[in-house]
C-alpha positions as CSV (number, residue, x, y, z in Angstrom):
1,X,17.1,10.3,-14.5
2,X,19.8,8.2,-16.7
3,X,20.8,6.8,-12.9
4,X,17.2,5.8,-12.4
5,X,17.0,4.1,-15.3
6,X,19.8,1.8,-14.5
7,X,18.6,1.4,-11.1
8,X,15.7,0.0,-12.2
9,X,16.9,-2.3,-15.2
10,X,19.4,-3.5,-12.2
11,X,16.1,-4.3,-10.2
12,X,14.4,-6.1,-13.1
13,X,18.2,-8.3,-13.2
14,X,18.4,-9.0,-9.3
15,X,14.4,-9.8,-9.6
16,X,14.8,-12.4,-12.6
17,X,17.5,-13.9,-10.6
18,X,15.6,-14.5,-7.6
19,X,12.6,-16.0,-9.6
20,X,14.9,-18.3,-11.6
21,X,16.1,-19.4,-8.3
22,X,13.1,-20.1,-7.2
23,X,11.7,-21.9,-10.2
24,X,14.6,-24.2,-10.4
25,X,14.0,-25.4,-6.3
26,X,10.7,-26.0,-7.9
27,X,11.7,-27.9,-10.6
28,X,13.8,-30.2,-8.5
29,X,10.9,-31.1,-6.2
30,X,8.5,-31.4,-9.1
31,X,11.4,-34.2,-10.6
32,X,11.6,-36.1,-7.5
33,X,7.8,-35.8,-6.8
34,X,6.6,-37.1,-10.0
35,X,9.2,-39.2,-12.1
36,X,7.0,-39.9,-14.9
37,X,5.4,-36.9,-15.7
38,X,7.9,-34.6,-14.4
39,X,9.9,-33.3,-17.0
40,X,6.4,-32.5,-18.7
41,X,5.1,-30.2,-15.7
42,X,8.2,-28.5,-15.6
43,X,7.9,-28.0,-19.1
44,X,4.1,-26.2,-18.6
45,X,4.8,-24.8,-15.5
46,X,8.2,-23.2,-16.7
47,X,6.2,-21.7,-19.9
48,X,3.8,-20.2,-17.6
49,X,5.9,-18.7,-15.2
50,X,8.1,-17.6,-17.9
51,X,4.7,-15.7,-20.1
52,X,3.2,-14.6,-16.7
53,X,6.4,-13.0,-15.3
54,X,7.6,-11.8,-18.4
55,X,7.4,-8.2,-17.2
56,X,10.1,-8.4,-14.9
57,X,12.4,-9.3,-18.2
58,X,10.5,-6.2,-19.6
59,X,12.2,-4.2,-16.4
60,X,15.9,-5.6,-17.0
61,X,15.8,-4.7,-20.2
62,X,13.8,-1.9,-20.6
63,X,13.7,-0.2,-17.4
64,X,10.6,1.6,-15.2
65,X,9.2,2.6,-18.8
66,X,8.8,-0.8,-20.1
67,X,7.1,-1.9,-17.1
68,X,4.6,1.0,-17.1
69,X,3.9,0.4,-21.1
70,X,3.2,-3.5,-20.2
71,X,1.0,-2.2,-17.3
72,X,-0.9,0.4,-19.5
73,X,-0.8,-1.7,-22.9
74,X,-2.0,-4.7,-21.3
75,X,-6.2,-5.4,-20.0
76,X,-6.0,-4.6,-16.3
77,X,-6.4,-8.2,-15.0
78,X,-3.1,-9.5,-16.8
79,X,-1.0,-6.5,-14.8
80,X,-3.0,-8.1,-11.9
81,X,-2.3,-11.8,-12.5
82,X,1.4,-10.6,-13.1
83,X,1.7,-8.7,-10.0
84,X,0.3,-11.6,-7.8
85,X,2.6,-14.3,-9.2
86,X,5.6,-12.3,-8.6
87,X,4.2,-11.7,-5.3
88,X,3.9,-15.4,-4.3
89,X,7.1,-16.0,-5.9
90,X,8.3,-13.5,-3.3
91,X,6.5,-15.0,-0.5
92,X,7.3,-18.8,-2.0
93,X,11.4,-17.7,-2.3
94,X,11.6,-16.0,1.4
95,X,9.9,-19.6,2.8
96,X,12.2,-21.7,1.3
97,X,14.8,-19.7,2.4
98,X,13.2,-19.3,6.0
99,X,12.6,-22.8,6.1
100,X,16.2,-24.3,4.8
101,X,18.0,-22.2,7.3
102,X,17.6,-24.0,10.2
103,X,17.9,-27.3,8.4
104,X,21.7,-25.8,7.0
105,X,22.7,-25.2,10.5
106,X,21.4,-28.8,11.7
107,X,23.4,-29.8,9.3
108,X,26.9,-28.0,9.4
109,X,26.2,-29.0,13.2
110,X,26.7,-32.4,12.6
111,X,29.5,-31.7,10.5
112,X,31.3,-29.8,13.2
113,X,30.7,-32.9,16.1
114,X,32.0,-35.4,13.8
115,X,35.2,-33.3,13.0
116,X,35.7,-33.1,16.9
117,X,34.5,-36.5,18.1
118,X,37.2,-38.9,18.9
119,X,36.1,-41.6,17.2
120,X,36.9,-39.8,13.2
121,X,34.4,-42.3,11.5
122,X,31.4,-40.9,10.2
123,X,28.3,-42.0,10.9
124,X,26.6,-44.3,8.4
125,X,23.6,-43.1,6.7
126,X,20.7,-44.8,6.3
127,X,19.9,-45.8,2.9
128,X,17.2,-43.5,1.8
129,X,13.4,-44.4,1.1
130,X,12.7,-43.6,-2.7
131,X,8.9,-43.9,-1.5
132,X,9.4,-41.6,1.6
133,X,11.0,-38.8,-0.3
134,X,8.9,-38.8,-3.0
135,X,6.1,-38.2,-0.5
136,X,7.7,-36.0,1.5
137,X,8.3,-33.7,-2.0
138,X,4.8,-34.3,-2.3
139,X,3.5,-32.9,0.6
140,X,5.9,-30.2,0.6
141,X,4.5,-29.1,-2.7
142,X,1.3,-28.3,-1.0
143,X,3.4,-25.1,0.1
144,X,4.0,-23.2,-3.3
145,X,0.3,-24.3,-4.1
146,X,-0.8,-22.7,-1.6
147,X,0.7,-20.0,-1.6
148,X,-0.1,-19.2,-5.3
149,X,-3.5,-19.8,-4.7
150,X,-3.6,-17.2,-1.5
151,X,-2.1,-14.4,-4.0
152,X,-4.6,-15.1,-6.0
153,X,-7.4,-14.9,-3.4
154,X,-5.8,-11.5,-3.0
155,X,-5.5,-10.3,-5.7
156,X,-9.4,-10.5,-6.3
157,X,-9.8,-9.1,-3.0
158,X,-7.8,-5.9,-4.1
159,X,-10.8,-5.2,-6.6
160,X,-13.5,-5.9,-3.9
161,X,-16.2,-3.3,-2.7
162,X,-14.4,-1.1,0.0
163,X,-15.5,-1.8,3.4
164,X,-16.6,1.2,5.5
165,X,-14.8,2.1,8.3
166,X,-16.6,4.1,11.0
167,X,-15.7,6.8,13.4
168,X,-16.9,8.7,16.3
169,X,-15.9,12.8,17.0
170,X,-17.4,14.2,20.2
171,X,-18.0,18.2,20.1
172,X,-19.3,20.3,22.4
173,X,-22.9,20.4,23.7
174,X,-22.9,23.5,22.6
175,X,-22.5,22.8,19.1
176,X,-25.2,21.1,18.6
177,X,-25.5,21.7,14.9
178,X,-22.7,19.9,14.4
179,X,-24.7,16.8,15.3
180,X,-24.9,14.3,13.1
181,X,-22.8,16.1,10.6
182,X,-20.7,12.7,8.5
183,X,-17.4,13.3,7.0
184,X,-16.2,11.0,4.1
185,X,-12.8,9.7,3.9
186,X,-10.7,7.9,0.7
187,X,-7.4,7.5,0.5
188,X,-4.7,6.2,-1.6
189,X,-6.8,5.5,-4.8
190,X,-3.4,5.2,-7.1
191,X,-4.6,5.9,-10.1
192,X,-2.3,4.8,-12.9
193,X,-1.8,1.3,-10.5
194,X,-3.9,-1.1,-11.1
195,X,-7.3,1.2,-11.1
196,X,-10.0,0.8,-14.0
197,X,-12.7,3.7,-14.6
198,X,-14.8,0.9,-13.3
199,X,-13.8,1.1,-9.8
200,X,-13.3,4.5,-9.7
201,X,-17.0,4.7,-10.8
202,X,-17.5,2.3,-8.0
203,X,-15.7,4.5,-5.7
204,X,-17.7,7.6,-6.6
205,X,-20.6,5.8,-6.2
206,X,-20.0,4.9,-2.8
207,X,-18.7,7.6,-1.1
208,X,-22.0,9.9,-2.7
209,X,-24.2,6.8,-1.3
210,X,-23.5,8.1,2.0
211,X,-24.4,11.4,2.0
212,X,-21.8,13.4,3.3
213,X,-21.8,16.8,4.3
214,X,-18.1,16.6,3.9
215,X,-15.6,14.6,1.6
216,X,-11.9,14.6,1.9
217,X,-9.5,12.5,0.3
218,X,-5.7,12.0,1.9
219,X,-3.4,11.8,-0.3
220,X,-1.7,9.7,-3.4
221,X,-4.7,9.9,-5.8
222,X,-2.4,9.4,-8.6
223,X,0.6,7.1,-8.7
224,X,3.3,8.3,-10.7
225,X,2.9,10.5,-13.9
226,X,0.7,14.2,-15.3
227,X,-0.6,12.1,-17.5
228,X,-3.2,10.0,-14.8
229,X,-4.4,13.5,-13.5
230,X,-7.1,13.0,-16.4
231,X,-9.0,10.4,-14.5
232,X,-8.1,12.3,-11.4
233,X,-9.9,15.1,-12.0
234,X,-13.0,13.4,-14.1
235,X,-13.0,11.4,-10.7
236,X,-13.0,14.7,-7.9
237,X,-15.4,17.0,-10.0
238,X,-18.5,13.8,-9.9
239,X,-17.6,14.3,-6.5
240,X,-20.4,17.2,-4.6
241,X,-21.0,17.3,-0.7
242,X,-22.9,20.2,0.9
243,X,-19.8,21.7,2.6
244,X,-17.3,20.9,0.1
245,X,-14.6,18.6,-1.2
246,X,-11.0,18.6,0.1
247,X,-7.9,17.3,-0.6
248,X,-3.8,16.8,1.0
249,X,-0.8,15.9,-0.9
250,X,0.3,13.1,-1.0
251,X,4.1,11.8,-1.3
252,X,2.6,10.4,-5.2
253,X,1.2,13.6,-6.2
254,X,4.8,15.2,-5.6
255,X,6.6,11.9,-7.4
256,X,4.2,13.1,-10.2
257,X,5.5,16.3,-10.0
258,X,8.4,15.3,-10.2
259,X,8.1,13.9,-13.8
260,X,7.8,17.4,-14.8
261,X,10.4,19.8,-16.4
262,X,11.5,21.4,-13.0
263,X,9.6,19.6,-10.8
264,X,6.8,22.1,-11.7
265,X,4.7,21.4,-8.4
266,X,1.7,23.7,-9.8
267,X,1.3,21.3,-12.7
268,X,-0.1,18.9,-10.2
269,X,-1.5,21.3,-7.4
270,X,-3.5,23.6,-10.7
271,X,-5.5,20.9,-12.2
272,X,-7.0,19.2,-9.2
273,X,-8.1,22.5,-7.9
274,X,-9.4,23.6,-10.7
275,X,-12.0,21.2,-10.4
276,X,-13.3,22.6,-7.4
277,X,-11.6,20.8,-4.4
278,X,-10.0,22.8,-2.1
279,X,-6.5,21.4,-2.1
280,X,-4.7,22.4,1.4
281,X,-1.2,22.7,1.2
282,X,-0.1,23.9,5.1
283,X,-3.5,25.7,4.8
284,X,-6.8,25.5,7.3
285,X,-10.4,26.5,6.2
286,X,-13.1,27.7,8.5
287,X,-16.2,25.5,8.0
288,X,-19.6,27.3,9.2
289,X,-22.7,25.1,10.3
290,X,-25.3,27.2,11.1
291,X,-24.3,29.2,14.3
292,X,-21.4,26.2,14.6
293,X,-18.3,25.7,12.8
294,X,-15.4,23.4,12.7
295,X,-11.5,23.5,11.6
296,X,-10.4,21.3,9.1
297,X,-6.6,21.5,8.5
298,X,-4.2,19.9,5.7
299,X,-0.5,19.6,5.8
300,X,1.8,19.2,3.4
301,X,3.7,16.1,2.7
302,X,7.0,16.5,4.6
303,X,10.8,16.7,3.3
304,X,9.8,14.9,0.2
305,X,13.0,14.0,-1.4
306,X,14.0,15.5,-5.1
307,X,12.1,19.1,-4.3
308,X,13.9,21.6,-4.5
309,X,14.7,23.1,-0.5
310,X,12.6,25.9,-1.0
311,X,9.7,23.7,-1.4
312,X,10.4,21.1,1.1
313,X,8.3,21.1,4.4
314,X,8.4,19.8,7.8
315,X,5.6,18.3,10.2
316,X,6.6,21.3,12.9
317,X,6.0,24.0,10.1
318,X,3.4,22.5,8.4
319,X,1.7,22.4,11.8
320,X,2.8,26.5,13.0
321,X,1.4,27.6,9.4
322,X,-2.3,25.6,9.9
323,X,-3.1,26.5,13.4
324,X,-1.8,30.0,13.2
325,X,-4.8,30.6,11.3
326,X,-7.1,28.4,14.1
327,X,-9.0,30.7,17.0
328,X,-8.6,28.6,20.3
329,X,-12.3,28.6,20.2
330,X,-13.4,24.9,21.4
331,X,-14.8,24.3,17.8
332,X,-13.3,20.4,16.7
333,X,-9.7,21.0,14.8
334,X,-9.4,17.8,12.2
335,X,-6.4,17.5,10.3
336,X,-5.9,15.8,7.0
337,X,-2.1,14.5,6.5
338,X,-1.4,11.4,4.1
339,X,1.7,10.4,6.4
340,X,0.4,8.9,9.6
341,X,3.7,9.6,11.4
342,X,3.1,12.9,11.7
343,X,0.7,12.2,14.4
344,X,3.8,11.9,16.4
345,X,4.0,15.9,16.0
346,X,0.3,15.9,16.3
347,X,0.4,14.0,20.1
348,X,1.7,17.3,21.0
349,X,-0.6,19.8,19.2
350,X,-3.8,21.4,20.4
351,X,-5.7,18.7,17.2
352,X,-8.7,16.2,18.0
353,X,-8.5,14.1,14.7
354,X,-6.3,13.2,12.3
355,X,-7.0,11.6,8.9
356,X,-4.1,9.9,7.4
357,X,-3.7,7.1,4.9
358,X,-0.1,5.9,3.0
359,X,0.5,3.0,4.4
360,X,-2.5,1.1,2.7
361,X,-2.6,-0.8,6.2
362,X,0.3,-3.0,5.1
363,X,-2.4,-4.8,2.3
364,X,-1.0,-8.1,4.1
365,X,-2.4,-8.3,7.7
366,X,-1.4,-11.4,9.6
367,X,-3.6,-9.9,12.6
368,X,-4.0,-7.4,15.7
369,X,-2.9,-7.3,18.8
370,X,-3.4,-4.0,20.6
371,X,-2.5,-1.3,18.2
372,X,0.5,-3.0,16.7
373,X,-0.7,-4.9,13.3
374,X,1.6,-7.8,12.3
375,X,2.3,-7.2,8.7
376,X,5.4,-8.7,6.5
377,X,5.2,-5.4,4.2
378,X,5.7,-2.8,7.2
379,X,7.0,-4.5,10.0
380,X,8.2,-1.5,11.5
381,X,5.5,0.9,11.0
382,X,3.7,2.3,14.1
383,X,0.1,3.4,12.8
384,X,-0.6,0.6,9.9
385,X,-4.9,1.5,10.2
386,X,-7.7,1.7,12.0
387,X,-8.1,4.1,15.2
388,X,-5.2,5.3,17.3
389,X,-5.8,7.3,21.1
390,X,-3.3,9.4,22.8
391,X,-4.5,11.7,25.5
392,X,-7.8,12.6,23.8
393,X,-6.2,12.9,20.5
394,X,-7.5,10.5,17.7
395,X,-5.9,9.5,14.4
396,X,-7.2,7.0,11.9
397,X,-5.7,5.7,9.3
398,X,-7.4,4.9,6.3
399,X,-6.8,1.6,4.6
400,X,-6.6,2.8,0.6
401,X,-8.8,2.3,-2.0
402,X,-5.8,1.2,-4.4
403,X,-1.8,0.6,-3.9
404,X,1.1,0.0,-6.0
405,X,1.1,-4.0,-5.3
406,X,-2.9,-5.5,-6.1
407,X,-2.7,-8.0,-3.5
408,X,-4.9,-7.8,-0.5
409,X,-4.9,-10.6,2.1
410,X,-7.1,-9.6,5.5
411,X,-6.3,-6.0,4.5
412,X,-9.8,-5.1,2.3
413,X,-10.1,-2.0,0.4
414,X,-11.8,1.1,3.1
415,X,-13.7,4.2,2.9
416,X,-13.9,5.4,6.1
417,X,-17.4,7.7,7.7
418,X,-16.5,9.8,10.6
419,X,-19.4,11.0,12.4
420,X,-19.3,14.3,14.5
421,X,-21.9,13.5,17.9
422,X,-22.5,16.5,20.7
């Protein structure tokens, strides 16, 4: 733990670097942009950005403890404003450097034809246009602007309604009391991040709007400590649907766990089922409709680090343990499973939905084509959200209700309805 610590006061250092870095290209191009009243915006600009993203100090000097007391200490739209600057001074720092690169190379280009020209003399420059750069600094300004105001924009859009996602599950003819029958899905609520008792009111509110016969929720309702399982459980026992509540781990509820003395997993597993929800831990459950039934399946979250090996799990066992205990009787088989990738053991498995969630659908969504979503967050991940198809097998990935960064951009908070039709 003593390691962590350091980790992360090293992480709040290397952070404050990079926004000082940024901050002084800004400075420079606020100079040459506005000679007179320059030095006076750096001045107000510089406090600002010094009061907003004073937390990242808090983090270098403090560590992950600090941090969390600003974020708990503080009213919930100054973590949010915090979070969103330091995210466009991310965005505003990678640009620059994105954009500069090219004009380095143009540059150490020219030095490197000069050097092996024959004639020796360097070229003269032309004097330079006081009026053209300061314009050009000008415009380029609009960039940073921009930028700041989009974080913004998403930051608000992090706290927005969730949109509902929809989804179709065929069944049998034969089960034709299955019919009709809607399954509610939330994911990733992170409570702890970012999440007032007003949205999780909201959040209650909406999935019981829709009338489900079934609610499950995928994973990561709390973030990181016991402590937020208080709001977690308040939040799953106003939760009723006529066939019951369930639940999967997620990789936060075992991070919670692991704040305990031992990594006491029960500590975490105990509390949320006592309230009623029927947590599945590499477990399946026999749902009766009438004359009809259905499977529904959870799996653990697999080879979560810091556990000790006797309580680690893998997708191929996690899988063996649910459907030994599944007849092969045509009835639908829906697994929950926070981690998406494990559809990639699903493909293989005798499933026809999975439920997943994690990857908050990348909360920064540049756009779709096909199935591959073009997000700076997770570039490399296969299943971001939305509905995946391989050979009659479906897995959707819910989009998250919360996340550890509140910043949304084309990325919109989800609860997702899957219908069952014979």
């Amino acid at each position: 733990m003593q390691a962590a610590h350091y980790a992360f006061m090293f992480l709040g250092f290397t952070i404050s670097l990079f926004n000082a870095r940024v901050f002084w290209a800004l400075r420079r191009r606020l100079l040459v942009a506005f000679p007179r009243r320059g030095r006076a915006l750096v001045w107000l600009c510089g406090t600002f950005c010094f009061v907003m993203l004073s937390p990242t100090l808090a983090l270098t000097f403090g560590g992950l403890s600090a941090l969390r007391a600003f974020r708990d200490l503080s009213p919930i739209w100054v973590a949010i404003a915090y979070m969103a600057l330091q995210f466009g001074f991310w965005v505003y720092g990678a640009s620059l450097a994105l954009l500069s690169a090219p004009l380095e190379l143009a540059m150490r280009w020219r030095q490197l034809t000069r050097m092996l020209s024959r004639d020796p003399q360097p070229l003269e420059d032309k004097p330079e246009n006081p009026e053209r750069r300061r314009a050009l600094t000008r415009a380029s300004l609009t960039l940073p602007a921009a930028i700041v105001a989009t974080a913004g924009a998403g930051a608000v859009a992090s706290q927005d309604v969730p949109r509902l996602g929809r989804l179709t599950l065929r069944a049998r003819r034969e089960s034709s009391e299955l019919d009709g029958l809607k399954i509610a899905q939330f994911s990733d609520v992170h409570i702890g991040s970012y999440m007032s008792n007003e949205r999780l009111e909201m959040l209650r509110e909406r999935l019981l709007a829709l009338k489900p016969d079934i609610i499950v929720c995928t994973g990561d309702l709390i973030d990181n400590e016991l402590g937020q399982l208080t709001q977690a459980t308040a939040l799953l026992r106003g939760l009723a649907a006529p066939l019951g509540v369930y639940m999967c781990m997620g990789n936060h509820e075992y991070i919670s766990a692991l704040s305990s003395p031992n990594a006491d997993v029960s500590r975490v597993i105990k509390p949320l089922r006592e309230t009623g929800t029927d947590l599945l831990v590499n477990e399946s459950r026999k749902i009766r409709v009438g004359s009809s039934h259905l499977w529904l399946m959870g799996l653990d979250y697999p080879e979560m680090r810091g556990l000790p090996p006797l309580l680690q799990s893998t997708t191929t066992r996690s899988f063996d343990a649910c459907l030994s205990a599944v007849n092969d009787d045509g009835a639908p088989r829906i697994v929950l499973a926070h981690n998406p990738a494990q559809f990639r053991e699903g493909q293989k498995r005798p499933i026809d939905l999975m439920l997943s969630g994690h990857t908050h659908g990348g909360q920064v969504s540049l756009g779709r084509v096909g199935r591959y979503e073009f997000t700076p967050v997770l570039p490399f991940e296969v299943y971001h959200r939305g509905e995946y198809l391989h050979e009659g097998r479906k897995l959707y990935v819910n989009s998250g209700y919360g996340g550890w960064l509140p910043v949304r951009i084309n990325c919109p908070p989800e609860i997702t309805l899957v219908t069952l039709q014979t």
